[in-house]
C-alpha positions as CSV (number, residue, x, y, z in Angstrom):
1,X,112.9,-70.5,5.5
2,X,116.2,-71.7,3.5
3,X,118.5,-70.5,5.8
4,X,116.7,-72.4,8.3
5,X,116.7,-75.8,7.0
6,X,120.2,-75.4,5.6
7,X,120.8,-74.6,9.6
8,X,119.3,-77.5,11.0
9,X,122.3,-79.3,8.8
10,X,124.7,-77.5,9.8
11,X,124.6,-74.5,12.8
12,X,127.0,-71.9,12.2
13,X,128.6,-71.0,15.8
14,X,130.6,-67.8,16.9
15,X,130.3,-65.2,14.8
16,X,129.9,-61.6,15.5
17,X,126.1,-60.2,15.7
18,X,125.6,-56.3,16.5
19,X,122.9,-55.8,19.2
20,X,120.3,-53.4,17.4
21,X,117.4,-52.9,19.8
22,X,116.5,-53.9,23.7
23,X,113.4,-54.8,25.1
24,X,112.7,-56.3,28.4
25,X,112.3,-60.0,27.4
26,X,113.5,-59.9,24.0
27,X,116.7,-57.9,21.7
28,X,117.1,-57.9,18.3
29,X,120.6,-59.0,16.9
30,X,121.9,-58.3,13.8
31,X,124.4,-61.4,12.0
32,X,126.3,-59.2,9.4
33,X,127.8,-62.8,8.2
34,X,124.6,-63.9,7.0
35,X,122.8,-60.5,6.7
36,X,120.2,-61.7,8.7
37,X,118.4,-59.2,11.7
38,X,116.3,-61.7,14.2
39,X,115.0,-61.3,17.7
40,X,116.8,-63.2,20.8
41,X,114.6,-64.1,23.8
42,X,116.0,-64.0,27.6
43,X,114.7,-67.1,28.0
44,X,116.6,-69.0,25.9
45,X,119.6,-68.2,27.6
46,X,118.3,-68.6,31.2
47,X,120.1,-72.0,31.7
48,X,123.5,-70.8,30.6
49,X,123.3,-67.3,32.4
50,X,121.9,-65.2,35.4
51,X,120.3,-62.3,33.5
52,X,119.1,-58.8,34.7
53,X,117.4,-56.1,33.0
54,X,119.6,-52.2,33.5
55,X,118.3,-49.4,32.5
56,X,115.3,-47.4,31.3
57,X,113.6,-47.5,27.6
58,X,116.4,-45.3,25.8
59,X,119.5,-46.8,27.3
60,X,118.2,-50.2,28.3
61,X,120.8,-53.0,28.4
62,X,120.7,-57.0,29.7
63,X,123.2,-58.3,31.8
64,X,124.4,-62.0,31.4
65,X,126.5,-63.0,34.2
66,X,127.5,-66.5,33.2
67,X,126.4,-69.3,35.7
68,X,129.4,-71.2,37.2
69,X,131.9,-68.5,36.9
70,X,134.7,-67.6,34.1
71,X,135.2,-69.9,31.4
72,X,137.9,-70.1,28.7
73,X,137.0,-69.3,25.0
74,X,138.0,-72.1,22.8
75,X,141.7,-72.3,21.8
76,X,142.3,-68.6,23.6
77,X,142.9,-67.0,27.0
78,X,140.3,-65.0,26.6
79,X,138.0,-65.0,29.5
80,X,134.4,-63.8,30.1
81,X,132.1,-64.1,32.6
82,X,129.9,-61.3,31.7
83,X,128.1,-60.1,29.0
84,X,126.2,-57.0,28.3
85,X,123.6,-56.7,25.3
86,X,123.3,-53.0,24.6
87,X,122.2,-51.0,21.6
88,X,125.8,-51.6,19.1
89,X,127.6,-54.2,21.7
90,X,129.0,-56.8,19.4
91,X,128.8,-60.4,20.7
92,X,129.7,-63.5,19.7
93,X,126.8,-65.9,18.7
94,X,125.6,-68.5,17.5
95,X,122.8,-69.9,14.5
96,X,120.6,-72.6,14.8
97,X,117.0,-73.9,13.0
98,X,114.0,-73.4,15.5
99,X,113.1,-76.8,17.5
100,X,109.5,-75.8,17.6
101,X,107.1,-74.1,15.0
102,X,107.5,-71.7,13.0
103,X,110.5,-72.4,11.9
104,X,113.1,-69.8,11.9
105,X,116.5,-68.8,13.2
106,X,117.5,-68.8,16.4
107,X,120.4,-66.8,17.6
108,X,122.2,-67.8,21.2
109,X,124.8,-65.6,22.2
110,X,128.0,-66.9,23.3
111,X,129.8,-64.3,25.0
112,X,131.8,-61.2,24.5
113,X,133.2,-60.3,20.7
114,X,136.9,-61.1,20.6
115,X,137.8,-59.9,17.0
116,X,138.1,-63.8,16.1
């Protein structure tokens, strides 16, 4: 509940969270920075990417396929267009307060891990 509020002040944006689990419309991301395990929901990311579901219940992964092509990462070359959540794929997200009741984290992912 905390973490929440102090989120709505001030979101904390790209840091590495470690895909734990897949579902179909939801997976559950782990943020090692703030030792915090929460679920993501496809549909939260459905105006930033074209997403498909891969995969049967043991190796399950979701495909994000960014809309409008590549796009540079800020202040690198590095470019993604794709991103695949998978059981251990480390991605870069981000941390914000819920809009809407309950209130509670929500994580957005942001693209591929970098290492930065």
């Amino acid at each position: 509940f905390f973490l929440s509020l102090s989120l709505l002040a001030k979101p904390i944006k790209n840091v590495l969270g470690v895909v734990l689990s897949v579902g179909e419309k939801t997976f559950t991301i782990f943020v090692p920075s703030l030792g915090l395990s929460t679920r993501a929901f496809v549909d939260e990311h459905k105006d930033r990417f074209e997403i498909s579901l891969q995969g049967e219940d043991g190796k399950r992964q979701i495909m994000m396929q960014r809309k409008g092509g590549q796009v540079v990462g800020q202040g690198t070359d590095h470019r993604t267009s794709q991103v695949c959540a998978k059981v251990f794929a480390k991605l870069k997200v981000s941390c914000y307060c819920k809009e809407k009741a309950p209130i509670d984290v929500k994580v957005l992912v942001e693209g591929n891990w970098d290492g930065n």
